[in-house]
N, C-alpha and C positions, 0 to 999 in steps of 0.2 A: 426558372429551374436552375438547381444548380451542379456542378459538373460532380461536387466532393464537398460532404459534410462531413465534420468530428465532431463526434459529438462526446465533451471533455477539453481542461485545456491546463493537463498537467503537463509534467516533465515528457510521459509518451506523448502526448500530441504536439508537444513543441518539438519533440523529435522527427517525428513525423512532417512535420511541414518544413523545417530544416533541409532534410533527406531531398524531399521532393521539390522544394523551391532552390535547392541546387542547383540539380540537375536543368528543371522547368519552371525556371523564373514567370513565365506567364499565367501559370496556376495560382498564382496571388488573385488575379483577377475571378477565380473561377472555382473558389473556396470557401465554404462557412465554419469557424470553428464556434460552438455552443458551449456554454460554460453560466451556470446559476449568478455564477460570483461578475461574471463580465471583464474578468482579469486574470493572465497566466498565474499557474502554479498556487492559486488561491489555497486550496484545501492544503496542499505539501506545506504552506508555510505556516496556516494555522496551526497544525500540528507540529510544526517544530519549537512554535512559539507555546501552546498550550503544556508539552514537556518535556520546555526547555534542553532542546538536546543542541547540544554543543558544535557536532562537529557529523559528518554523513558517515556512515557504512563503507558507502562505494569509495574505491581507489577514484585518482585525478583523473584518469582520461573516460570514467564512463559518465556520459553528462549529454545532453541533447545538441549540441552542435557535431557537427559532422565530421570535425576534425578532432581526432583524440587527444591532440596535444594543445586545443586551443583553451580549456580550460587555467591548466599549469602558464602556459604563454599569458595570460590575461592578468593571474594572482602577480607572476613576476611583475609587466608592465605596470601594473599598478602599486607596485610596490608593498605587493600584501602576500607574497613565500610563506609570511610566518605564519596564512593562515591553512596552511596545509600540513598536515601533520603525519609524523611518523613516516615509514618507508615507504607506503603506499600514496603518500600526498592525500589524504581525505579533506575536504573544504570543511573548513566551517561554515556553518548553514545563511552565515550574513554571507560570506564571500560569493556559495554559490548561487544565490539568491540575486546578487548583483548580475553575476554574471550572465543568468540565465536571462535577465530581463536588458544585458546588453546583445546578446544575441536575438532575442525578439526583434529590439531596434536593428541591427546587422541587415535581418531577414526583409524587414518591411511590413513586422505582424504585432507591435506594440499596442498598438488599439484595434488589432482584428478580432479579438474575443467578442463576441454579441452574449447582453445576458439572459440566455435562452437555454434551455432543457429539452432534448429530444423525448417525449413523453411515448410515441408509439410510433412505429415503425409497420408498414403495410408492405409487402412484397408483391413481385408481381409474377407473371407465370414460368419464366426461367430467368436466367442468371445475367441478360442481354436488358430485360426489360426498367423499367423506370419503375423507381421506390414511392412510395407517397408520405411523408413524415410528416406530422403534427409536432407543433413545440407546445411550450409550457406554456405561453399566452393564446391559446388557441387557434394558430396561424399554423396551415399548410403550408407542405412546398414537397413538387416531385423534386428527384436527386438519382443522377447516374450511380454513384457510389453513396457508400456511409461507412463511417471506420467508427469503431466504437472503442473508445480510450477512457471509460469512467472506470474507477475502483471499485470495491467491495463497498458497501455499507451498511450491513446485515449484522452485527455484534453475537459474536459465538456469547450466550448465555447460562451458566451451567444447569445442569437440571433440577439442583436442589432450590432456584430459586422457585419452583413450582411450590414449593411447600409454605411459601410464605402469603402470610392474608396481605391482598388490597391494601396498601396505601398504612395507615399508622404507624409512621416514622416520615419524618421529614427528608425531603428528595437531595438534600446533601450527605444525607447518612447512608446510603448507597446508587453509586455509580459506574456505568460501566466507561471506561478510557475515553468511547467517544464521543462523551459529554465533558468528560472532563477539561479544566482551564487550571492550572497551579497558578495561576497570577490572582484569579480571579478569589481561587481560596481564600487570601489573606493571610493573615496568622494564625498558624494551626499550631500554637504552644500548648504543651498539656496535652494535647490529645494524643490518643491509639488509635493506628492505623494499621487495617489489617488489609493487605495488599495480596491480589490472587494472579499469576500469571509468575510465570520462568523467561521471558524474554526482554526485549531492551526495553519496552516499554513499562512494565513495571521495575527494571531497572529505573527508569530516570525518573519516574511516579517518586519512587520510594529514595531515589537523593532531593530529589522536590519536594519532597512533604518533611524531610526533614532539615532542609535548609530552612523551612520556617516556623520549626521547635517543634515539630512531634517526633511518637514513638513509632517506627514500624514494625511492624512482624508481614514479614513477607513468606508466602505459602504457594510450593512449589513442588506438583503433582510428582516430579519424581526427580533424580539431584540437578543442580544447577549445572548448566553445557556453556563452557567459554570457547566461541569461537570469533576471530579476528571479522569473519565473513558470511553471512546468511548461509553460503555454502560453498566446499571446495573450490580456489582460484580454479582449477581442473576442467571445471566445468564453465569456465568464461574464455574456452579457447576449444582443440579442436583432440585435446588429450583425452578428455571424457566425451563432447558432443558427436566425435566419429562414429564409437561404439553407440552409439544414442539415438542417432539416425540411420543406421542403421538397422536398428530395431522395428520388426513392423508388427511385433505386438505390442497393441497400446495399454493395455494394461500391467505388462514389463517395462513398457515406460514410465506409467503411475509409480509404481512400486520404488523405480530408479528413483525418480523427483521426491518423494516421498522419502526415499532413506539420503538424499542431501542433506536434507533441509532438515529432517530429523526434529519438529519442531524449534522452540522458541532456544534463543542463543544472547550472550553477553561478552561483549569486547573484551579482552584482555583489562582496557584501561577501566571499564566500567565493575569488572570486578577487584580491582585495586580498588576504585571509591568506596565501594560496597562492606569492602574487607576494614577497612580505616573506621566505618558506620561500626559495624560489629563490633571492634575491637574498644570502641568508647560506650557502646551499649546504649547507645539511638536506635541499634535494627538486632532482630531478631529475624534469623535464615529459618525456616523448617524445608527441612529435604522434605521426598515421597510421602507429603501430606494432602490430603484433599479435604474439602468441605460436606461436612455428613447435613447437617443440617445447620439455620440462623435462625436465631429469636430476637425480634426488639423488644427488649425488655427495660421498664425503666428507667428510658433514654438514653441504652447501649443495648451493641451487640452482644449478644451469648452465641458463643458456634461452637457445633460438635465436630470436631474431626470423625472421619472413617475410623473404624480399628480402636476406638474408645481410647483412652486419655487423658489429658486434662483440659478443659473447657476454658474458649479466649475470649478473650470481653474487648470490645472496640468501640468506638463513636463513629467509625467510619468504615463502609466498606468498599475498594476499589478494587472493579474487577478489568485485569490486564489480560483480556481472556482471546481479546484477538478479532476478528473479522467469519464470516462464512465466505465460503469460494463457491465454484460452481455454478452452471447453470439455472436449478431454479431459485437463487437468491439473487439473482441479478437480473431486473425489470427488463430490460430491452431483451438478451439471451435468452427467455423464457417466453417474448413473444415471437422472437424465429423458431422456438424448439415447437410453438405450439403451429404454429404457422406451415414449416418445409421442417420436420421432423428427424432427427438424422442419431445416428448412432455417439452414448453418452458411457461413460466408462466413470464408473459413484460420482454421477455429475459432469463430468469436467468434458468437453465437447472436443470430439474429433475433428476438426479443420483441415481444410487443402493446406498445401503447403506456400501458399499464399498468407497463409492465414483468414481466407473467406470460410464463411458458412459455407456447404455445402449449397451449388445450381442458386448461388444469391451472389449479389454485388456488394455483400456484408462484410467487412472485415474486424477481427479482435485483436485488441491489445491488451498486457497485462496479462495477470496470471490464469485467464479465460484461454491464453492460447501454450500454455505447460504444453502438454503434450506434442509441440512442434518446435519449442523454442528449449525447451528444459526447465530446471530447476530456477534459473533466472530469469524468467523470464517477465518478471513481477518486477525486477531489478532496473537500475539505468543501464546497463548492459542488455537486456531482453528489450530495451525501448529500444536502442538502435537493431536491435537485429531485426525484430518487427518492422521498424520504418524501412530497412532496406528491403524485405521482402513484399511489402506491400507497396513501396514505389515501384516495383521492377512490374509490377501488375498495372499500377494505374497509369504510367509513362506508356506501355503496351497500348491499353486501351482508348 
């Protein structure tokens, strides 16, 4: 049996065993963390590597070690400052990438990832009792606790792809972000790219595709938002989260999180790149445009915009369209909703303030636990706040 499984073994679950091996060094012994890849931060870095992004969102001290200045303290010692940028200190993605995995080593969890998948999850009759979990090799094992630290991987898909027939067009002629790999493209000279999404990810699609000779036109459901930060500094301190927690309507907290984040957003720097693209006439911006319908036709796209037009012709389409959140797009959350039932506000699950399932030894990470943590709570910020309320629980118990 084991004392505490995570199952995931990103930036939140490295934070997490940080936090908790702090405090209680002897929980190393009395730990499993699950991860497909069998190695920290696997998924985080293929996507930094698949588009190519330079440098992270988050300011220096939000990062999974416990200490917020040991990031900054690490880049100096090493004598790599220059890879922090701007006021905020953001890492570049090699830097923090090092770092994270010298902190692993710090911790004593370098080779603690097993490469396993919690597949389902059995509860038992109250919040006291022993969990029974199946992994992905078909091996049980009851568990006191389970913290569940995976992501989203559900691809928000828009609905006009319903109109498109089965297959007849080659599977590089459309793709949604998280399939995609810009290394793996090659040379995409000559071609059109017609890129859908308004945030960083088809930002850096759309300087990736044209660093290797195409054209884009980038289509963007209503005008482009440059903000430095997913959402108000405001809200990574206690100027906005007072009033927040405070609140004990949870669907006035939906609404709050919801007008943060305001959807998809673009750096400052990334829209200087963007602008520099425009001004040579490699990219084409459409504001408040959306996709009415696609045809392959020919061996190119024809797409109709909404509100008629004129009709865009591509070889390629990329859609930056984002992830699903919520409950029932996420495998394990949907076997406790079905399991110990509990109140769901357009999906998104009311949590103690622990951040457990409700009368379960279940805990969330990630943006599964918004409604307790805020707007950032998807963010490396929202990983430390999660690990510290979830240790203060397991240290208890």
């Amino acid at each position: 049996m084991a004392d505490l499984v995570i199952a995931g073994a990103g930036p939140h679950a490295l934070s997490l065993c940080c936090q908790l091996l702090q405090k209680r060094p002897a929980w190393r012994r009395r730990l499993r963390i699950l991860d497909p890849s069998g190695h920290w931060l696997n998924r985080w870095q293929r996507q930094m590597r698949q588009f190519e992004i330079p440098w992270l969102r988050s300011p220096s001290p939000h990062h999974p070690h416990p200490n917020p200045n040991a990031l900054r303290s690490y880049a100096y010692g090493c004598h790599r400052s220059g890879e922090l940028e701007g006021p905020y200190g953001q890492p570049h993605t090699g830097l923090f990438n090092t770092f994270c995995m010298q902190v692993a080593e710090e911790f004593g969890l370098a080779d603690a990832v097993e490469p396993l998948a919690v597949e389902a999850v059995v509860l038992g009759r109250s919040s006291r009792d022993r969990l029974e979990l199946t992994f992905s090799d078909g091996s049980q094992q009851e568990a006191r606790h389970l913290v569940v630290a995976t992501g989203p991987t559900a691809p928000v898909l828009p609905c006009w792809l319903n109109g498109l027939a089965d297959g007849g067009y080659p599977s590089p002629a459309l793709q949604h972000s998280q399939n995609l790999d810009l290394e793996a493209c090659g040379d995409l000279k000559g071609q059109d790219i017609l890129i859908v999404g308004g945030g960083l990810t088809s930002a850096h699609l759309s300087l990736g595709a044209i660093r290797r000779g195409a054209r884009v036109t980038l289509l963007i459901r209503r005008n482009l938002r440059i903000k430095p930060f997913d959402a108000d500094p405001g809200w990574l301190g206690p100027k906005y989260l007072k009033a927040f927690q405070r609140e004990t309507c949870m669907r006035q907290r939906l609404q709050a999180i919801q007008g943060a984040r305001d959807g998809g957003s673009v750096t400052p720097p990334l829209i200087h790149a963007l602008t520099q693209e425009q001004n040579s006439g490699r990219l084409e911006l459409l504001e408040h445009a959306q996709v009415q319908a696609a045809n392959w036709l020919h061996g190119r796209w024809i797409v109709q915009l909404q509100g008629g037009g004129a009709e865009l012709s591509a070889d390629r389409l990329w859609l930056a369209t984002g992830h699903h959140g919520g409950v029932s797009h996420h495998p394990l959350a949907a076997q406790l909703q079905h399991q110990r039932p509990m109140e769901l506000v357009d999906d998104w699950p009311v949590l103690n303030v622990d951040l457990s399932w409700p009368q379960t030894p279940v805990h969330l990470m990630g943006a599964l636990a918004s409604l307790q943590l805020g707007p950032a709570a998807r963010n490396l910020f929202g990983a430390r706040e999660a690990a510290q309320r979830i240790c203060r629980t397991l240290i208890k118990a």
